[in-house]
C-alpha angles and dihedrals in degrees: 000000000000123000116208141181149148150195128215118239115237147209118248090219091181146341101052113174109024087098096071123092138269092026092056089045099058098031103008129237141258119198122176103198135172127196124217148197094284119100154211107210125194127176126189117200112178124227130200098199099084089253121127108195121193118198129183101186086188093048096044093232143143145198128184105176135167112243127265134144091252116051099202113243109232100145098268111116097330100151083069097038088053098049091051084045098060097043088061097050093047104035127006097032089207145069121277132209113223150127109236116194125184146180141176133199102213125054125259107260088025095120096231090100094265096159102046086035084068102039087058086053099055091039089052091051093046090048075045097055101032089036093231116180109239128147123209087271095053099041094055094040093051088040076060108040086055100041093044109022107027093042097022100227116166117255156081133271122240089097098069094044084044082054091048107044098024127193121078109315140179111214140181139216143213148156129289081043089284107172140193134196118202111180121197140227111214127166116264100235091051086060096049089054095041091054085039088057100044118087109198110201126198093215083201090245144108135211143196099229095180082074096057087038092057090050097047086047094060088045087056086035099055089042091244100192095217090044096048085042089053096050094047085051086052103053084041083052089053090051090047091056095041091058091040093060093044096060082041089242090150097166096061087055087067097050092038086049091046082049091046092047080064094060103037090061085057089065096087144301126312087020081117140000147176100294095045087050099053090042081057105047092042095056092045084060097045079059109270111134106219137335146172148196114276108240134345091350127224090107140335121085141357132195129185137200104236112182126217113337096337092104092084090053097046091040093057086049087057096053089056087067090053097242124120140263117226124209112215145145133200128271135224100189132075134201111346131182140178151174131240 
């Protein structure tokens, strides 16, 4: 028996940020997010002989461990232990015998959610194997609760829900983790132009986006009033392209996202730097209206809104930085699992 499942990545289109606490806790937060053809995969195979083995096919590393009901947490491969290490304390009270294998098609640090996508993944294939009932709410809430909480990584919280619903979602935010999952409905062949007019672009970089998102939580912190300011003009910048992409207006979500890309470096420092800015204005020249990192920024990717036939101009200005362009349409489905 092998027990398989997986979770598309997504694009933060805008709002960014305002999931974060303590900012969507004390004004609450607005994300528009999309996710693509670009996924998270876990497979479960058990085992009767007492081993856990934990395998990252895109780290190159492997763990062959004796079972117990706490895997200890020494930096290799935590994100997985701690997964495995939650579902026994909260649901099979007891340890478990199994091979886990994962990989991921985008890179860590990469800003398309590559870390809770996963999580969501691994957490989809273990409710698959040990049949526990668990609804879209309660799967993204326990992927963060254990990314977040359990590990403590640095971060919001609208990856793991995107993972989990799929398609192209606003959602909002408030405290005492209160989430909310608005799925839209949006023409099908608004969504096809609007995938046929976005350029995504692999920068060839990672960050470490906890680091962006601690600094971003002091400003907010602190009440730094540019910063705060900043934040309320994001999630106003999320509500303005969501609207934009329901009336089908798709060249106003490249000027509103251009607009948006101003804000979001106010956020705090690293969000962008020398070699971002230069790949953005050169590509604004080369005809896209408006674009932005991916994530947390620093690195990673990097998608922009190219109207008309403007992408092939603005494509052949990006190669010219040595990144990579990355094909992609949007999805409508979310975390899926099965059993073979």
């Amino acid at each position: 028996m092998i027990i398989r499942s997986k979770a598309p990545l997504r694009l933060g289109l805008a709002g960014g940020g305002t999931d974060v606490s303590p900012y969507s806790d004390l004004y609450g937060g607005a994300i528009l997010n999309a996710t693509i053809n670009l996924f998270a995969y876990a497979s479960i195979v058990p085992r009767s002989d007492g081993k856990i083995i934990i395998h990252s096919i895109d780290k190159g590393e492997k763990l062959e461990l004796n079972s117990c009901e706490i895997l200890h947490l020494d930096g290799n491969l935590d994100l997985l232990k701690g997964i495995y290490n939650r579902i026994v304390k909260d649901f099979t009270k007891q340890k478990l015998s199994f091979e886990l294998t994962t990989i991921v098609d985008a890179p860590p640090g990469s800003g398309l959610g590559s870390s809770s996508t996963l999580v969501t993944a691994v957490v989809g294939a273990f409710t698959e194997w040990l049949k526990i009932p668990l609804g879209e709410y309660d799967i993204a809430q326990l992927a963060y609760q254990i990314e977040r909480i359990d590990l403590g990584y640095a971060g919001g919280k609208q990856d793991q829900y995107a993972a989990t619903f799929g398609g192209v979602n606003f959602m909002e935010f408030y405290d005492n983790s209160k989430v909310i999952v608005n799925p839209l409905r949006i023409r099908s062949e608004v969504l096809n132009e609007l995938a046929y007019n976005m350029v995504l672009y692999y920068t060839g970089t990672s960050r470490l986006s906890s680091e962006i998102i601690e600094k971003q939580q002091k400003s907010i912190s602190q009440k730094n009033n540019s910063s705060v300011n900043a934040m309320h003009k994001t999630k106003e910048i999320a509500i303005r392209i969501k609207e934009a992409i329901l009336k089908g207006e798709l060249n106003l979500v490249g000027e509103i996202m251009h607009e948006g890309w101003q804000y979001k470096k106010q956020l705090a420092e690293g969000i962008s730097n020398e070699h971002i800015d230069t790949i953005y204005e050169a590509v604004r020249k080369a005809g896209a209206l408006g674009g932005k990192i991916s994530g947390a920024g620093g690195g990673g990717f990097m998608f922009f809104y190219c109207p008309e036939n403007s992408r092939f101009s603005v494509i052949k200005t990006l190669k010219e930085f040595g990144g990579e362009i990355t094909p992609f349409q949007f999805t409508k489905n979310g975390l899926s699992s099965w059993t073979i």
